[in-house]
C-alpha positions as CSV (number, residue, x, y, z in Angstrom):
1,X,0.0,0.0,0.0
2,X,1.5,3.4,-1.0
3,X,1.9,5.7,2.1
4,X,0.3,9.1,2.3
5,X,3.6,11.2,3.5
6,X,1.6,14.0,5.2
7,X,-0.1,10.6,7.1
8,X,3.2,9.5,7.9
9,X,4.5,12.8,9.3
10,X,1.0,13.2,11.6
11,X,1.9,9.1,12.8
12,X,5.8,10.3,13.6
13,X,4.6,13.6,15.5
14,X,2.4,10.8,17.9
15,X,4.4,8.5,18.5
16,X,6.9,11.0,19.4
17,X,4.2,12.7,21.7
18,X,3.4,9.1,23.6
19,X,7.1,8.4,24.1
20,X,7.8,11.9,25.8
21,X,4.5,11.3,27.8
22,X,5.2,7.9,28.8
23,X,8.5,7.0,28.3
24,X,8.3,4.3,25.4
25,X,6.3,3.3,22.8
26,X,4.1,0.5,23.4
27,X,4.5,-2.4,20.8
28,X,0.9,-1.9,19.8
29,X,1.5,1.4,18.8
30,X,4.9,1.1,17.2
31,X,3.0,-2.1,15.0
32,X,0.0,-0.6,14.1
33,X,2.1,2.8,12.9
34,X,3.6,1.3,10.0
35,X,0.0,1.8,8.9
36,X,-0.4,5.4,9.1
37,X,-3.9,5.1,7.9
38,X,-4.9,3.2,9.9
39,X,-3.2,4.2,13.3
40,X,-3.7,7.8,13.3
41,X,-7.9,7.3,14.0
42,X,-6.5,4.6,16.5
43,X,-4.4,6.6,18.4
44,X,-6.7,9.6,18.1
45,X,-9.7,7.2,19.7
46,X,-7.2,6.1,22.8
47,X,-6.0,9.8,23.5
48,X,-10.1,10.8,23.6
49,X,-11.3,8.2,25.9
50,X,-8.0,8.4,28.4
51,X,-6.4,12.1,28.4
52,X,-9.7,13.4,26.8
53,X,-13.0,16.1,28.4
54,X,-15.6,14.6,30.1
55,X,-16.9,13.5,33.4
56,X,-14.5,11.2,34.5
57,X,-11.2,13.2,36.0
58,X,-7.8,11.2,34.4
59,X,-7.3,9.3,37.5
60,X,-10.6,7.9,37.1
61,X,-10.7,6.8,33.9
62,X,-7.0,5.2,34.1
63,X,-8.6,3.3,37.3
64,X,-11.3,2.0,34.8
65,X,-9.0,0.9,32.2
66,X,-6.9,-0.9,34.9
67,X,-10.1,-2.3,36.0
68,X,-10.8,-3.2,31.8
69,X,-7.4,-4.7,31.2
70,X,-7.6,-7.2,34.4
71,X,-11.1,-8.3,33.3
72,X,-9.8,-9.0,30.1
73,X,-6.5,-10.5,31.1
74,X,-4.2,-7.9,29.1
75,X,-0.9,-8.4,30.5
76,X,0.9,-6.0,28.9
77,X,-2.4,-3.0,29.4
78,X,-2.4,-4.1,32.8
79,X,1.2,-2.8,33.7
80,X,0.6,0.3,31.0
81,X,-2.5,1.1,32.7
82,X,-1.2,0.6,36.6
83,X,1.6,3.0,35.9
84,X,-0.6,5.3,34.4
85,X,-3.3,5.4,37.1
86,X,-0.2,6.5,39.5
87,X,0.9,8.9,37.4
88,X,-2.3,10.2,37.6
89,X,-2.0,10.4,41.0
90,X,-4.2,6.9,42.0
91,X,-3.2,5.3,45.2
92,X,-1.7,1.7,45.5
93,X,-5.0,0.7,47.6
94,X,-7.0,2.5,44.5
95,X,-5.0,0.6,41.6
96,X,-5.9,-2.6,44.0
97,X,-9.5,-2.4,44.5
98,X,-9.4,-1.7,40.3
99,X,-7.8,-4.6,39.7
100,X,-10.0,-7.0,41.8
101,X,-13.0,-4.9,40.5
102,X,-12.0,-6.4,37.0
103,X,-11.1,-9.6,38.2
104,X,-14.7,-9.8,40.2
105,X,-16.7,-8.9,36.5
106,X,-13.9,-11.6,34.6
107,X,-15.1,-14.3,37.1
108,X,-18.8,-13.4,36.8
109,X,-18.9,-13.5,33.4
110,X,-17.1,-16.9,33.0
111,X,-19.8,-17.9,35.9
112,X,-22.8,-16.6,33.6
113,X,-21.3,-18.5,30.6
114,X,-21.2,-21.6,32.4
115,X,-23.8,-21.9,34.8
116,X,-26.5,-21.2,31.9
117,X,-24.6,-24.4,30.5
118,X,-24.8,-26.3,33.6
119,X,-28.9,-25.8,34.6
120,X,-29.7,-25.9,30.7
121,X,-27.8,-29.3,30.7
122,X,-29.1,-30.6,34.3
123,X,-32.4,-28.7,34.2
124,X,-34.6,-32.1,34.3
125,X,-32.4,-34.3,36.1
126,X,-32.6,-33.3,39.6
């Protein structure tokens, strides 16, 4: 696919701006950037929801995505996210209770999967 150049320059000037804000690059960003086209609206989605105006304070919504990325088993988001939250000023108590909050909605879920299984497969058997 041929590259737009003025894409390419916008996809440089971001991933220079999340290295100075966190440090590195994260290896989803630094993959999905040799596609320009497609990483620009990517990046531009992630900077709304976590640095962007709204309700939710930063610390907040970095508490929720710590709370997202346990539930979902992210690994890598999980660390990302943890730093972040304290960055943001979260406690070590706060970043905890996130992390079981995610870990609480993980287990449910698997629970509700399962346990429609179970009575739909015992439901006449006593």
């Amino acid at each position: 696919m041929q590259e737009d150049p003025k894409e390419r320059e916008i996809a440089d000037k971001i991933l220079k701006a999340i290295e100075k804000q966190f440090g590195f690059i994260p290896v989803v960003n630094q993959v999905l950037s040799e596609r320009p086209d497609l990483f620009i609206p990517a990046a531009n989605i992630g900077k709304a929801v976590l640095d962007g105006k709204g309700e939710l304070d930063q610390k907040t919504r970095y508490l929720a995505a710590v709370s997202a990325a346990a539930a979902l088993g992210g690994e890598h988001c999980v660390r990302v996210q943890m730093h972040h939250a304290a960055q943001a000023g979260a406690t070590k108590d706060e970043i905890l209770e996130s992390i079981m909050i995610g870990s609480y909605i993980a287990m449910t879920r698997s629970q509700s999967y399962a346990f429609r299984e179970y009575a739909e497969m015992f439901k006449n058997k006593g």
